[in-house]
C-alpha positions as a Markdown table, in Angstrom:
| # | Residue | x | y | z |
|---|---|---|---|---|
| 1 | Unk | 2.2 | -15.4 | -10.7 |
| 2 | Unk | 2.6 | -14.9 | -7.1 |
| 3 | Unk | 3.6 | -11.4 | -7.4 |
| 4 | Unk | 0.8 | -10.9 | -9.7 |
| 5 | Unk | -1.4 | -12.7 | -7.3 |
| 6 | Unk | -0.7 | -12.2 | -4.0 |
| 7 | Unk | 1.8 | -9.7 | -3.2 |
| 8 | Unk | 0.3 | -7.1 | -6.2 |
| 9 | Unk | 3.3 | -4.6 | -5.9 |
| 10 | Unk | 3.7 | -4.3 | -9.4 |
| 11 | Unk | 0.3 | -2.3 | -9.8 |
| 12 | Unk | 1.2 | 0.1 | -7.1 |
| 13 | Unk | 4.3 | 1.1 | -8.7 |
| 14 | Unk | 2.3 | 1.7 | -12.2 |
| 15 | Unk | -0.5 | 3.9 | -10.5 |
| 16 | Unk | 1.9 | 5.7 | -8.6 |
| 17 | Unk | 4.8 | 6.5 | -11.3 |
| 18 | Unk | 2.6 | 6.9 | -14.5 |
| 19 | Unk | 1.6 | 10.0 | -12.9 |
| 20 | Unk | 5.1 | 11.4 | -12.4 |
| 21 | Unk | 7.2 | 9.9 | -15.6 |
| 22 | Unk | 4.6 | 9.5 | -18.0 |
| 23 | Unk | 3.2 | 6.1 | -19.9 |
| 24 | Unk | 6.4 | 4.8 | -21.9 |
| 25 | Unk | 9.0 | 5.4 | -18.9 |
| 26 | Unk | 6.4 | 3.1 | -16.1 |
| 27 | Unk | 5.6 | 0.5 | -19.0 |
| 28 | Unk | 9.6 | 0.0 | -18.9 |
| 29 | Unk | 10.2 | -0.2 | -14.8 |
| 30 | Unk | 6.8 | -2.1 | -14.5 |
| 31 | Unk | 8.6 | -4.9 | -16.9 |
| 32 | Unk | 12.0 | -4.7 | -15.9 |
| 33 | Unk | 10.6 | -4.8 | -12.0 |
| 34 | Unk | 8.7 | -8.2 | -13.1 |
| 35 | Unk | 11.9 | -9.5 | -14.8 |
| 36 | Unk | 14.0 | -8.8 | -12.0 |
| 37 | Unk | 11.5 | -10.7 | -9.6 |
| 38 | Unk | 10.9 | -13.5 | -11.5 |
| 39 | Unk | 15.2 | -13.9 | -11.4 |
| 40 | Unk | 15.6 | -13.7 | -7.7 |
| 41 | Unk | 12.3 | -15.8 | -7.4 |
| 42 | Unk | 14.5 | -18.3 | -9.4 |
| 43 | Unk | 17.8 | -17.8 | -8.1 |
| 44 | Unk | 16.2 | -17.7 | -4.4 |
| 45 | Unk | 13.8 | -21.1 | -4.3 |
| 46 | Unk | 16.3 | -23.9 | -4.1 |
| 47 | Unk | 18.2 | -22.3 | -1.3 |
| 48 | Unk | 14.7 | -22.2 | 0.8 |
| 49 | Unk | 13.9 | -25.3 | 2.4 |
| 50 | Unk | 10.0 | -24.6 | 2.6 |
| 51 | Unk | 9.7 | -23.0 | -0.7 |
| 52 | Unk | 11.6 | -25.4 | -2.5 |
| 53 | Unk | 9.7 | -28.4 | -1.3 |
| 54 | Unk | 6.5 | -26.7 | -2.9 |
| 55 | Unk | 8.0 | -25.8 | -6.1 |
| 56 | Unk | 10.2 | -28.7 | -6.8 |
| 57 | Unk | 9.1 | -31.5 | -4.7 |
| 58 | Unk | 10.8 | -34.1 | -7.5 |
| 59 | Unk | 14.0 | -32.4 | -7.6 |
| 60 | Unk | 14.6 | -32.5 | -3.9 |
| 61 | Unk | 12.5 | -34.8 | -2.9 |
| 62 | Unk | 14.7 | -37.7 | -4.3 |
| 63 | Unk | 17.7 | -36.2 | -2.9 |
| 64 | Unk | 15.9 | -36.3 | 0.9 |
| 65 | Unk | 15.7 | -40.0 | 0.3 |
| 66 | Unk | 19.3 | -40.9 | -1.3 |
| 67 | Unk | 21.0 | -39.5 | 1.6 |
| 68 | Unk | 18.7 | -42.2 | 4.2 |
């Protein structure tokens, strides 16, 4: 959702390949770029401090209060 959202690259690589490889090719890197985001979204989250407090506050947040 955020790529979707807020950083929107995935419709400026549509617009600017279905022009040059045609409908079928785009449709394939369009979804294989939002599959490969959503996996180093995933991967990348716990190991940023920030991030990871937003996205899994229960996760981490009982850790934070074992270690006191």
């Amino acid at each position: 959702m955020i790529d979707l959202n807020v950083i929107g690259i995935e419709g400026w690589l549509t617009n600017h390949l279905i022009t040059h490889m045609g409908p079928l090719v785009t449709t394939i890197i369009a979804i294989s770029y939002r599959i490969g985001f959503v996996t180093v979204a995933m991967l990348a989250i716990p190991h940023l401090p920030g991030i990871r407090a937003c996205f899994l506050p229960r996760q981490y947040l009982f850790r934070r209060l074992q270690r006191r």
